[in-house]
N, C-alpha and C positions, 0 to 999 in steps of 0.2 A: 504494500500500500504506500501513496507515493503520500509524502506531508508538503505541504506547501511551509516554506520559510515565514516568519512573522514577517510582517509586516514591518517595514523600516521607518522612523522619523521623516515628514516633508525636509526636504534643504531649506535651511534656512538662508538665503542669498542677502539677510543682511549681514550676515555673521560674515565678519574677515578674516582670512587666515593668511599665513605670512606671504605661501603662494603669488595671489592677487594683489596683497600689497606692490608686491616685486615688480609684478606683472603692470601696476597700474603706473608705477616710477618708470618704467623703460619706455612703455607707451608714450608720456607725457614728455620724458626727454629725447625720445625721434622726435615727436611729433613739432616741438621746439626746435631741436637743430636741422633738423633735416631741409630747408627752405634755406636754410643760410649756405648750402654745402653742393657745389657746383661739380661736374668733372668736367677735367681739361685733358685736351687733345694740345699738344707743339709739335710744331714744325721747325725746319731749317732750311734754309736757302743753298740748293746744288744746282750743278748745273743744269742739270734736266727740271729743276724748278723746283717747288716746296715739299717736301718730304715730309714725313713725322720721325718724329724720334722717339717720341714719349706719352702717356698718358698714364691719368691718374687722378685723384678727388683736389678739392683745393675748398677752403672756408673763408666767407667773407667777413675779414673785421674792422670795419671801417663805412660810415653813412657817405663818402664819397668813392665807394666802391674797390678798394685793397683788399685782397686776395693773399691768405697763407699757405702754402703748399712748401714740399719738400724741394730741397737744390737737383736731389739726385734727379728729380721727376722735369725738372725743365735742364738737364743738360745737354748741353751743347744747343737748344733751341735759340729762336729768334723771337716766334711768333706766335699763337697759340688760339683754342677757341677755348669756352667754358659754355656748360648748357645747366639749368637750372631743373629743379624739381617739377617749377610751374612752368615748363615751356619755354622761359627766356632761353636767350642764346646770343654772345654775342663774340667778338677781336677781344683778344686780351693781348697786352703788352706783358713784357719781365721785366718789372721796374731792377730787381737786384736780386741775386742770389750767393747763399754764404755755405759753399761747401762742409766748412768745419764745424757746422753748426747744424747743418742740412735743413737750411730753413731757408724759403723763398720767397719776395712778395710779387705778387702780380696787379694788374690794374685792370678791369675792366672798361672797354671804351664806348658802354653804354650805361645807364644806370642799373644796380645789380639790386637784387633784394636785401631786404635790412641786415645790418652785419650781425652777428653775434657775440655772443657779452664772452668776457677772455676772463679767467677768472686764476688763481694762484695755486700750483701744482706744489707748491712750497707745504702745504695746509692736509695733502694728501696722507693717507694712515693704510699701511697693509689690511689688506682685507676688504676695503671703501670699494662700494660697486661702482662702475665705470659702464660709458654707455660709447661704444665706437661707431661713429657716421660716414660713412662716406658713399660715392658715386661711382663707381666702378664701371667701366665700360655703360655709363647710361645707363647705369640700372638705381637709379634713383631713390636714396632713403636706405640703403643699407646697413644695417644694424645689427648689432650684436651687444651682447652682453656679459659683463665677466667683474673680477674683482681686480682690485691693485696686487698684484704675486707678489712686487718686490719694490723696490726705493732704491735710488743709487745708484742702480744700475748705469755701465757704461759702453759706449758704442766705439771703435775704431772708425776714426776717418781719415782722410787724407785729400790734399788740395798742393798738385806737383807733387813736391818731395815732401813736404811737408806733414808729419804724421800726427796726431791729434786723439786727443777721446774728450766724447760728449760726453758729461758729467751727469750723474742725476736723474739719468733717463728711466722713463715709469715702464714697469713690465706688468702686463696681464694677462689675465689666459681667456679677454674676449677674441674670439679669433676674426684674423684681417681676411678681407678677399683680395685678390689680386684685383691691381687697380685701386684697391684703398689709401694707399700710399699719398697723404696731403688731406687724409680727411681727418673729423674732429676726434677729439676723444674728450666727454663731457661728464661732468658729474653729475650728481641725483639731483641738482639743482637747477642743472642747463647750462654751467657756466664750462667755455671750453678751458679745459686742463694739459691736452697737449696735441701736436699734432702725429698721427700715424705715420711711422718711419720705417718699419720694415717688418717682415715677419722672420722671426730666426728659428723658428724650429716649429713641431705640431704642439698645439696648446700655448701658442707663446708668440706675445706682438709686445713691442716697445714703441715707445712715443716720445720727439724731444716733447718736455713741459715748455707750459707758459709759466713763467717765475719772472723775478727780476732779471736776472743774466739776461732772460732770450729776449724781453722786452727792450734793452737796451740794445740788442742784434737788430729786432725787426724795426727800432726809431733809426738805426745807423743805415739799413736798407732802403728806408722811405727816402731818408735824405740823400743820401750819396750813393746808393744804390749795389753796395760794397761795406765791409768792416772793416776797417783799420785796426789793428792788432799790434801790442807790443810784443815782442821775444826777448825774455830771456836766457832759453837754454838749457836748461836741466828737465829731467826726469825724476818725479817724487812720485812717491805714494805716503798714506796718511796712516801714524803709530801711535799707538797711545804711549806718553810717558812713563818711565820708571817712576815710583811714584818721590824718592826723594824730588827728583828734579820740576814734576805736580807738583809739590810743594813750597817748590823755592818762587816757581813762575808761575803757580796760580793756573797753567794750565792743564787739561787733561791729556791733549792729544797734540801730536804737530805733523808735518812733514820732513818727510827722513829724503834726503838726496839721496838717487838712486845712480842717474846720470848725470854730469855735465857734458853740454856739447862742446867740442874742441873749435875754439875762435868765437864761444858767444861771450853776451855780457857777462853772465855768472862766471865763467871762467878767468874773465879780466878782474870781474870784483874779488874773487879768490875764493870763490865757494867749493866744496869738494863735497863727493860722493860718503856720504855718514854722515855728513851735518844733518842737522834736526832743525829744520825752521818753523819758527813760533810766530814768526810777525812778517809782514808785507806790507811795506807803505804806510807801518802805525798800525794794522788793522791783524787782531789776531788769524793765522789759519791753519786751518785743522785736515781740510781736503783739497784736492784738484779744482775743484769749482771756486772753494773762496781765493786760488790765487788768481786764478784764468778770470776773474771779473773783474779784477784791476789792473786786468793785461788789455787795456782799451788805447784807443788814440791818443788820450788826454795821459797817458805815461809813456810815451814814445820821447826818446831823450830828455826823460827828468831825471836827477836822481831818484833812485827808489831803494830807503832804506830797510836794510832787512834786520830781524835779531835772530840770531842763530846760538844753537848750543852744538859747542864741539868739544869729545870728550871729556862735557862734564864744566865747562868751561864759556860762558855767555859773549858772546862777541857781536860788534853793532858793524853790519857791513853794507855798503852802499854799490850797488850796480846801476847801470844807463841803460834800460831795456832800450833795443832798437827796432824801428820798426818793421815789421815780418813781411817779407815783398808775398806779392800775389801767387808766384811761382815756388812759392816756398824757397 
């Protein structure tokens, strides 16, 4: 004899569960970026006439139509389109692009739909859900969803010879499509936190941030269309102190010389490979990011003094960063 199951409670469809929550924050932050988040097509000029070289998403931030995308995504180009969610389409120019940064801005030469609000990747917490935008081949509003994996992370670049890492870079495991590459990556609130740089493995996308540092990249793009960059020469990564030497400098952590380059500033200032640098220009630093932010234009032939500990021993030394040609 067969029983019938009891009868189950109605759903309650006011009751929330974490679910729908989720569900209803991811919705709402497409639904928010996705109009601001265009994809571009570039071309270059051969001789058989205009070619493409590239495509990929780009985000508008800017009410007179600036466009952020990746360097890698308009290299070598001239000229480019963007097509929007709603149908626009229009030339976009490469106002500047900054390989070591892999940050690009473009311009639009009609008017683009409303920019989107950039908001501080600095504020970011492992685990904080992440919402990725972009336009991949015209496929308009692509989205994804994931958390922050990691913090700090960093990227290998280079521009000529010149070799480089992106400091700080976000990792998450919402995953990119191809084509993604210049789209957003937003928070639960809509504000863009960085843009989509590459995918490097299965479950695994990085994003430069929007922070102070890149803000200061994408105002030197607007303007000059280029970043002026001081060099001085060495290779550090970031140790925490012994803790006598904590205690004497009141710091936790510095940078430990790993390389000097042969004929740069640091090597004329006399900096060597085991120094532990505590300070830059007066300003304590602890990682690769806080020195590369004072490695701007406005330090290109100033002095720039350092405090260093060497073998236990505080020494105050002044190097001339010079400016880092285009070619490395």
């Amino acid at each position: 004899m067969n029983v019938l199951p009891d009868a189950q409670p109605a759903y309650d469809r006011s009751a929330e569960d974490p679910l729908d929550a989720y569900s209803r924050t991811v919705i709402r932050v497409a639904e928010t970026i996705t109009p601001h988040v265009a994809a571009i097509e570039v071309t270059a000029s051969r001789r058989n006439g205009q070619i493409r070289v590239g495509a990929g998403s780009a985000v508008v931030f800017t009410e007179d139509g600036y466009l952020l995308t990746n360097a890698h995504v308009v290299d070598g180009a001239s000229a480019g389109r963007a097509a929007f969610a709603d149908g626009t389409r229009m030339d976009i120019d490469i106002v500047g692009a900054d390989p070591l940064s892999d940050l690009a801005v473009l311009r639009g030469r009609l008017p683009t739909p409303a920019p989107a609000i950039l908001g501080d990747a600095d504020q970011l917490k492992v685990g904080q859900l992440v919402i990725a935008v972009g336009n991949p081949l015209g496929l308009a509003g692509s989205v994804t969803a994931g958390v922050v994996s990691g913090l700090g992370r960093s990227i290998p670049t280079s521009a000529g010879r010149t070799r480089r890492v992106i400091e700080n870079v976000i990792q998450t495991d919402a995953a990119l499509n191809p084509g993604s590459s210049g789209g957003a990556l937003a928070d639960a609130g809509g504000r863009i936190v960085g843009i989509n740089t590459a995918v490097a493995g299965v479950g695994l996308g990085l994003a430069v941030p929007i922070n102070a540092t890149t803000r200061r990249i994408i105002s030197a793009l607007l303007a000059d269309g280029r970043v002026r960059r001081a060099y001085l020469g060495l290779v550090s990564t970031p140790v925490p102190l012994p803790e006598p030497d904590a205690l004497r400098t009141g710091q936790q952590r510095a940078l430990r010389v790993v390389e000097v380059m042969a004929g740069s500033p640091a090597e004329a200032a006399g900096l060597r490979p085991g120094d532990l640098v505590l300070s830059a220009g007066g300003r304590a630093v602890a990682s690769a990011q806080s020195l590369q932010k004072l490695l701007f234009a406005d330090a290109i032939g100033v002095p720039f003094p350092l405090a260093v500990l060497r073998s236990g021993v505080l020494l105050e030394i002044t190097a001339v960063p010079q400016e880092l040609a285009d070619n490395g």
